[in-house]
C-alpha positions in Angstrom: 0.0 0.0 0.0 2.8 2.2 0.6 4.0 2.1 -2.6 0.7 2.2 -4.3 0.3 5.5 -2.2 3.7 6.6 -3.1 2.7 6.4 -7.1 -0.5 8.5 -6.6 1.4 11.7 -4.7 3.9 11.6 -7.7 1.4 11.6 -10.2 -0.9 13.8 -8.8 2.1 16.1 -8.4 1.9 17.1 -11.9 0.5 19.9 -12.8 -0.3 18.9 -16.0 -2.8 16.3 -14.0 -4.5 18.6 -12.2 -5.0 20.7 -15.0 -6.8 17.9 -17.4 -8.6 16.8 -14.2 -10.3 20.4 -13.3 -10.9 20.5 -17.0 -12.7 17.0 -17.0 -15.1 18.6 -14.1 -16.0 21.6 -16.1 -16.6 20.1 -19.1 -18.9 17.3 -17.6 -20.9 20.4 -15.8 -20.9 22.5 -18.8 -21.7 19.6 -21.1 -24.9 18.5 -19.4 -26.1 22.4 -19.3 -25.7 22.6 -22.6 -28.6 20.9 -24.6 -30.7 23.6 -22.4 -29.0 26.4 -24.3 -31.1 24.7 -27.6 -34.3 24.4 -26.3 -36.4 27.0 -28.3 -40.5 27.3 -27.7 -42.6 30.0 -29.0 -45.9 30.7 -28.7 -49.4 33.3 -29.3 -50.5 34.9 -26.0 -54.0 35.8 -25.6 -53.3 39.2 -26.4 -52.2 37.9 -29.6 -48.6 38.6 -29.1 -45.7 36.1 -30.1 -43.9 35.2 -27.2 -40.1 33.6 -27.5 -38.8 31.2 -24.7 -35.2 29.8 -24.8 -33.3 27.5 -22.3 -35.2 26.5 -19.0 -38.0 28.9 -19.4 -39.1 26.7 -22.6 -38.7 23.6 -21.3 -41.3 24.4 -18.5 -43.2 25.5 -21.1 -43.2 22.7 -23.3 -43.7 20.1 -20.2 -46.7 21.9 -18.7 -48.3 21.8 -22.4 -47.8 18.1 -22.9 -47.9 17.1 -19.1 -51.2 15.0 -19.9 -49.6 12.8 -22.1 -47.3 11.5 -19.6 -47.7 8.5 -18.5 -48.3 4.7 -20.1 -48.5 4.5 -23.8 -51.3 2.3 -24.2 -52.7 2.1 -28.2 -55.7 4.1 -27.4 -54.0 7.1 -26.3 -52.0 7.1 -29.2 -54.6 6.3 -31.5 -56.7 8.8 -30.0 -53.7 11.4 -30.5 -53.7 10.2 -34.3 -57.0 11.0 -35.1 -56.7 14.6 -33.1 -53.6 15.1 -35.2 -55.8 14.4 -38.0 -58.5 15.7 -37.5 -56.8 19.3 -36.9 -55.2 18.8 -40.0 -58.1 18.2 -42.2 -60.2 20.9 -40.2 -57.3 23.2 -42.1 -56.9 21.6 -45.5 -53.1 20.9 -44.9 -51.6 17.5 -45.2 -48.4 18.4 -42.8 -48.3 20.0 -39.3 -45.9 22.7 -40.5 -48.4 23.8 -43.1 -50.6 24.6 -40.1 -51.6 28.4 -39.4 -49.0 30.2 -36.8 -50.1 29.1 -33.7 -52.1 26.0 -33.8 -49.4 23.9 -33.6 -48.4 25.1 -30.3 -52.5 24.9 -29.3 -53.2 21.5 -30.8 -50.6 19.6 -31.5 -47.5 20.3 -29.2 -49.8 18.7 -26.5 -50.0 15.5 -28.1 -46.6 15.2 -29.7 -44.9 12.6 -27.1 -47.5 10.0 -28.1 -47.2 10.2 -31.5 -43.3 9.8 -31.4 -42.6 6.3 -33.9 -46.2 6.0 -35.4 -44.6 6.6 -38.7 -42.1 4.1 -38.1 -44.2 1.4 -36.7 -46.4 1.5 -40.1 -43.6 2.0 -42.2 -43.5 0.1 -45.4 -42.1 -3.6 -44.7 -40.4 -3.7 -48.4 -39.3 -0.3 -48.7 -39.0 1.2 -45.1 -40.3 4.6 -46.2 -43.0 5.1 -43.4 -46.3 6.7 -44.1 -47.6 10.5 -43.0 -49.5 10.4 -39.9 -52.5 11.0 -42.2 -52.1 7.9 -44.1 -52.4 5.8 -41.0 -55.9 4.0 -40.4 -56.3 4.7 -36.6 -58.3 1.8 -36.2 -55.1 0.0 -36.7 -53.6 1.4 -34.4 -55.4 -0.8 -31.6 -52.7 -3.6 -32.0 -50.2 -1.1 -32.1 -47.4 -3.3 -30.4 -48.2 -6.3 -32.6 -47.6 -3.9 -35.6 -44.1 -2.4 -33.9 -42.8 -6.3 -33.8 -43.5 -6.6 -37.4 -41.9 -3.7 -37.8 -38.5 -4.9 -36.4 -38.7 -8.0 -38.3 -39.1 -6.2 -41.7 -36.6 -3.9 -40.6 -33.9 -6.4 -39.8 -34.5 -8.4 -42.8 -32.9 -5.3 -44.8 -30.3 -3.8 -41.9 -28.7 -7.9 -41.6 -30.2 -9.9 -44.9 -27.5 -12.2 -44.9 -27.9 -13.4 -41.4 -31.3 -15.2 -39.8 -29.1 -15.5 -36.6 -29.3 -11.2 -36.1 -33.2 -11.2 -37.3 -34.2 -13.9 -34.8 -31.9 -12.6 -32.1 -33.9 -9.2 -32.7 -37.5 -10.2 -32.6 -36.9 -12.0 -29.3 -35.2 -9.4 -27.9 -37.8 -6.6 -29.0 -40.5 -9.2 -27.7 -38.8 -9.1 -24.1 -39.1 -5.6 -24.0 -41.3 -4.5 -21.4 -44.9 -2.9 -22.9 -46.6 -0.8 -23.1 -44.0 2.1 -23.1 -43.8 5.3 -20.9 -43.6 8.6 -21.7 -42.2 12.0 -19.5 -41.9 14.8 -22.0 -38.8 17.1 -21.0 -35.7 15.2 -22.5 -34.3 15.3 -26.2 -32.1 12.4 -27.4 -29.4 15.4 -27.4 -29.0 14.9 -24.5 -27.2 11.5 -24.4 -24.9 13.1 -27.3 -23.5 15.4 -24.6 -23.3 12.4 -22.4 -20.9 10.7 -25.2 -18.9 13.6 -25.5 -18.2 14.0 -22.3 -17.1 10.4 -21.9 -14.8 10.8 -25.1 -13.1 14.2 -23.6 -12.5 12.3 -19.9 -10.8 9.6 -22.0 -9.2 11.6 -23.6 -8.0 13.4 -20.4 -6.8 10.5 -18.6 -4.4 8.9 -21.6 -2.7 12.1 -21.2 -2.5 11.7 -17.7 -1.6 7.9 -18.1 1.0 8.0 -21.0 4.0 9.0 -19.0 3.8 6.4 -16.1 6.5 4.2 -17.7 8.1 6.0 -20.7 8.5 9.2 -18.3 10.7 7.3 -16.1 12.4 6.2 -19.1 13.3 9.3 -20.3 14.1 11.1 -17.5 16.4 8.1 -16.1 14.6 8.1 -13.2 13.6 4.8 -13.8 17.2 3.4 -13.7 16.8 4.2 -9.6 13.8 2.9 -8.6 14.4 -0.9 -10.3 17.2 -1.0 -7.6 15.3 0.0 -4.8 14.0 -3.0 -2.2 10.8 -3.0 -3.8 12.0 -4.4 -7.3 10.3 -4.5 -10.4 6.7 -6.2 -10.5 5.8 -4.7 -7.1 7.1 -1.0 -8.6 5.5 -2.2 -11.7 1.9 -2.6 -10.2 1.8 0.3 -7.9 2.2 2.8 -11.3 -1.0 0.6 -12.9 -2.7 0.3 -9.9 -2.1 4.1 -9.5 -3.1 5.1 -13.0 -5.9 3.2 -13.1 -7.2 4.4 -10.0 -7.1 7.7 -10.7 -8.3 7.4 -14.3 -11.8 5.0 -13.0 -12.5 7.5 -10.0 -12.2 10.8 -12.7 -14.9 8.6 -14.7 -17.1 8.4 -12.0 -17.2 11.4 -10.5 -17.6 13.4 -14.2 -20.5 10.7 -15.0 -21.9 11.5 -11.7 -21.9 15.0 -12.1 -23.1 14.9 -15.6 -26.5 13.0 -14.6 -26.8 15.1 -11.4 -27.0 18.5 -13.5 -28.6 17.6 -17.0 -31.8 15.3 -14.7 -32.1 18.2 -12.2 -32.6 20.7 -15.5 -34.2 18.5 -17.2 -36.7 16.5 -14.4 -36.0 13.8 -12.7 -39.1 12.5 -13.9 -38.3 12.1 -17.4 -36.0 9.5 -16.7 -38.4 7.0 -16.5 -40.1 7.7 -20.2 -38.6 4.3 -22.4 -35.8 4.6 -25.0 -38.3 3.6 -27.6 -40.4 7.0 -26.9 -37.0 9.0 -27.5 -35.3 7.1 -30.5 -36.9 4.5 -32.3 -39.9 3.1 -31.3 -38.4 -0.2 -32.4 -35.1 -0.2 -30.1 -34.3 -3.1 -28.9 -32.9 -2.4 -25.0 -35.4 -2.7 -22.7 -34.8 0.5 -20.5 -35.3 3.9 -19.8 -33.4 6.8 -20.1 -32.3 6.8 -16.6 -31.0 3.0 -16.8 -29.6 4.4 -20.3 -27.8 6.9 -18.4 -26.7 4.4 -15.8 -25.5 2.0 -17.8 -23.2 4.3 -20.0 -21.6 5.7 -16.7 -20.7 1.5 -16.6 -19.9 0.6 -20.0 -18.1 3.9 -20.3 -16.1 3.0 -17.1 -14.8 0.0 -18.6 -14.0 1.5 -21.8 -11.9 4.1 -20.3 -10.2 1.3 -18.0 -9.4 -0.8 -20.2 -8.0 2.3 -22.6 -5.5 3.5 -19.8 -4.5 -0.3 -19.5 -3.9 -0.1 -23.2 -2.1 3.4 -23.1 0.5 1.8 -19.8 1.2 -0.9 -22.2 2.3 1.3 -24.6 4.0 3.7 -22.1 6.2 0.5 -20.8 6.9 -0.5 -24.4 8.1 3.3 -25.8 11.0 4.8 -24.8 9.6 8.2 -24.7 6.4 10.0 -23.3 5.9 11.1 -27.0 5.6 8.1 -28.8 3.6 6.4 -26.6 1.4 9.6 -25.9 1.0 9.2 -29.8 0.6 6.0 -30.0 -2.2 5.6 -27.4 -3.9 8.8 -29.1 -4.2 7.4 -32.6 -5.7 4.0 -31.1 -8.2 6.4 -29.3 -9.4 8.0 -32.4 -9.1 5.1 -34.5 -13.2 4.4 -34.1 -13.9 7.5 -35.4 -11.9 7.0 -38.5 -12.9 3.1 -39.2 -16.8 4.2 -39.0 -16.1 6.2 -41.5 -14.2 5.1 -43.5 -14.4 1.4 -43.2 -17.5 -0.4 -44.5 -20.0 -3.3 -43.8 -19.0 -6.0 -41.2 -15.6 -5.6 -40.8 -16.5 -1.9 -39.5 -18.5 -3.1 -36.8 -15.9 -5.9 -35.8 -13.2 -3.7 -35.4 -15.4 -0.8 -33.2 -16.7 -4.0 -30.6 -13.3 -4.9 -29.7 -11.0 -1.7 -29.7 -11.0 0.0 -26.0 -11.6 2.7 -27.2 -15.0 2.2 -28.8 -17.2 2.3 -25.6 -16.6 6.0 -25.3 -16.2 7.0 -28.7 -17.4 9.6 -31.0 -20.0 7.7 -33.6 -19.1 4.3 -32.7 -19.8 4.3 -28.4 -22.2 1.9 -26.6 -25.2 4.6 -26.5 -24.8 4.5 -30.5 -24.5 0.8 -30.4 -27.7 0.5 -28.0 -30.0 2.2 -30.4 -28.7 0.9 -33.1 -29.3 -2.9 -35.4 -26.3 -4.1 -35.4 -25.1 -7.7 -34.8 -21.9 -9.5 -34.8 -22.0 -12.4 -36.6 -19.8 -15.8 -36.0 -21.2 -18.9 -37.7 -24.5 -19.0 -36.7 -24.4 -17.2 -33.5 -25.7 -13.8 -33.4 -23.6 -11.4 -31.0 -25.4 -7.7 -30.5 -22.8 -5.2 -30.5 -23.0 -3.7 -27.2 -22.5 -6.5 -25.5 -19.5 -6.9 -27.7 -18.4 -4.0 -26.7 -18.7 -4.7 -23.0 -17.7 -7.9 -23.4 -14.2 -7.0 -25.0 -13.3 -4.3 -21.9 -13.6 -6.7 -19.6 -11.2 -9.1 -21.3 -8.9 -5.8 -21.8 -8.9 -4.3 -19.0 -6.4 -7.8 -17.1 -4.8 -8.5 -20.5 -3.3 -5.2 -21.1 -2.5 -4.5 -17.2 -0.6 -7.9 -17.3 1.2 -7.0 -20.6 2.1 -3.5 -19.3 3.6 -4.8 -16.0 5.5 -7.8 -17.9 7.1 -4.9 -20.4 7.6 -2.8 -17.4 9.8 -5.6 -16.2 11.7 -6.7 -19.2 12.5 -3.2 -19.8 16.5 -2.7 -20.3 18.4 0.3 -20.5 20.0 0.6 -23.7 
């Protein structure tokens, strides 16, 4: 322990640290405050003035005027939502809501906007996927709406994964154990778990900084050469700087995830966490959870993926010779999702993003992408869905690389 304690003083010692790790804080705070800065509501008054809200001011707007359609989706309020929405339509001889006159949006259908999120989608065209206008859709069918959202997601996976059964089946039983009917809290915007992302890719970010000097630094410096002859030795010496590194790394997670989902649910409502991921992405998602357990479980997944990154970055800092090249090094590996997304297509894409570290946090390619996405790994005929992949491959990670950046550590020789 003394040693382990030892390790944290001298890397907490750098300024450098402290800086990145202030900046981590801020950015988490000012991050989740953020998506309020886009909220934008504006109304007609009863004096027949236009009044403009921004920020918090119109998201208290917008939840008092659709506060009666929280609560359990169930097909008759939505259907009775879809022949409002029509009706107020037709009674204006326009076949889109923003045909309507100035102002009747706001009065009709703003109040009943939650509960027609994914109607399109649900009916959308099995063959084609293009889904219908809301006044296209036969309300009476509307009364087995979650019989028609499972046909949905097995037309839609029969052109997201053609080439693999395994992925469709794995899908229909998956949407089928999601829990139904959904709930709905108005207040959130799927935005907001954007800003979550980010801030998980800047703390990563952060903490491979922080992490890439703990072996090459000593290199460099020499300082190294003098501790390996102390009475502690190598592996003991070697531990304590991962143990260290890792510590601080997994606690400047949690406590920027924490802060993150303390200030964007107190802005937002803690009662808006409950609404299901299907009312705020597709209506065919296949996770069976809400946006708080969404939140939750990114804090997780994005804990292991920043873990088992650092453990990736001392492995590279015991193998370099300078801070440089393994700062480098470790950086292009972080980035590398981004690039292979988008760059790289079809299967191979998707392999390469489940098992990099990096991936769980990363811009484009991070579990919360990954959760509301389709996508399956596929090996023979099993059918893998990505995030577990993802999950799966940080835990294996996270002890592989620690034990490959101690070994190094130890079979370092000067030179």
């Amino acid at each position: 322990m003394r040693i382990f304690r030892l390790e944290l003083k001298r890397v907490l010692k750098s300024r450098l640290t402290w800086i990145l790790l202030v900046l981590a804080l801020l950015f988490s705070a000012l991050l989740a405050y953020l998506p309020t800065t886009y909220c934008y509501s504006n109304y007609i008054d009863e004096a027949g003035s236009e009044i403009n809200l921004t920020g918090l001011a119109s998201i208290a707007y917008e939840k008092e005027r659709q506060a009666d359609a929280s609560g359990i989706v169930t097909p008759e309020r939505v259907r009775e939502a879809v022949e409002i929405y029509q009706a107020c339509l037709t009674s204006y001889g326009v076949a889109e809501s923003y045909d309507l006159p100035e102002g009747v949006y706001e009065k009709e259908i703003l109040p009943i906007a939650p509960l027609l999120h994914g109607v399109k989608e649900a009916f959308a065209d099995p063959d084609t996927g293009m889904a219908p206008t809301i006044m296209e859709i036969d309300p009476m069918q509307i009364d087995d709406y979650y019989s028609v959202c499972e046909t949905r997601i097995a037309s839609l996976m029969a052109m997201e994964q053609p080439n693999s059964p395994a992925a469709q089946r794995k899908a229909v039983e998956m949407y089928q154990g999601v829990e139904k009917p959904f709930e709905v809290y108005p207040g959130m915007s799927s935005t907001i778990t954007d800003y979550q992302n980010i801030m998980g890719f800047l703390v990563l970010l952060f903490c491979i900084v922080i992490a890439a000097p703990v072996f090459s630094g000593g290199y460099q410096s020499g300082a190294d050469d003098i501790l390996r002859c102390t009475r502690y030795g190598r592996v003991r010496l070697g531990i304590a700087k991962l143990l260290a590194a890792l510590f601080i790394s997994g606690l400047s997670f949690i406590i920027c995830a924490a802060v993150f989902i303390l200030v964007v649910d107190s802005l937002f409502g803690w009662e808006c966490t409950k609404t299901s991921i299907q009312m705020l992405y597709s209506i065919v998602t296949l996770a069976d959870m809400n946006i708080g357990e969404l939140q939750c479980l990114f804090a997780v997944a994005g804990l292991l993926s920043v873990l088992a990154s650092v453990s990736f970055t001392l492995f590279l800092s015991a193998k370099c010779k300078s801070t440089v090249a393994s700062l480098a090094s470790a950086l292009v590996f972080c980035i590398a999702p981004l690039v292979i997304i988008m760059t790289v297509p079809g299967a191979l894409s998707t392999w390469l993003c489940s098992i990099l570290p990096a991936s769980g946090t990363s811009i484009q390619a991070s579990v919360l992408y990954a959760i509301t996405d389709f996508r399956f790994l596929s090996l023979g005929g099993l059918a893998i869905w990505t995030p577990y992949a993802m999950i799966g491959a940080c835990v294996i990670e996270i002890p592989l690389f620690a034990f490959l950046a101690v070994r190094s550590y130890c079979k370092h020789t000067v030179k």
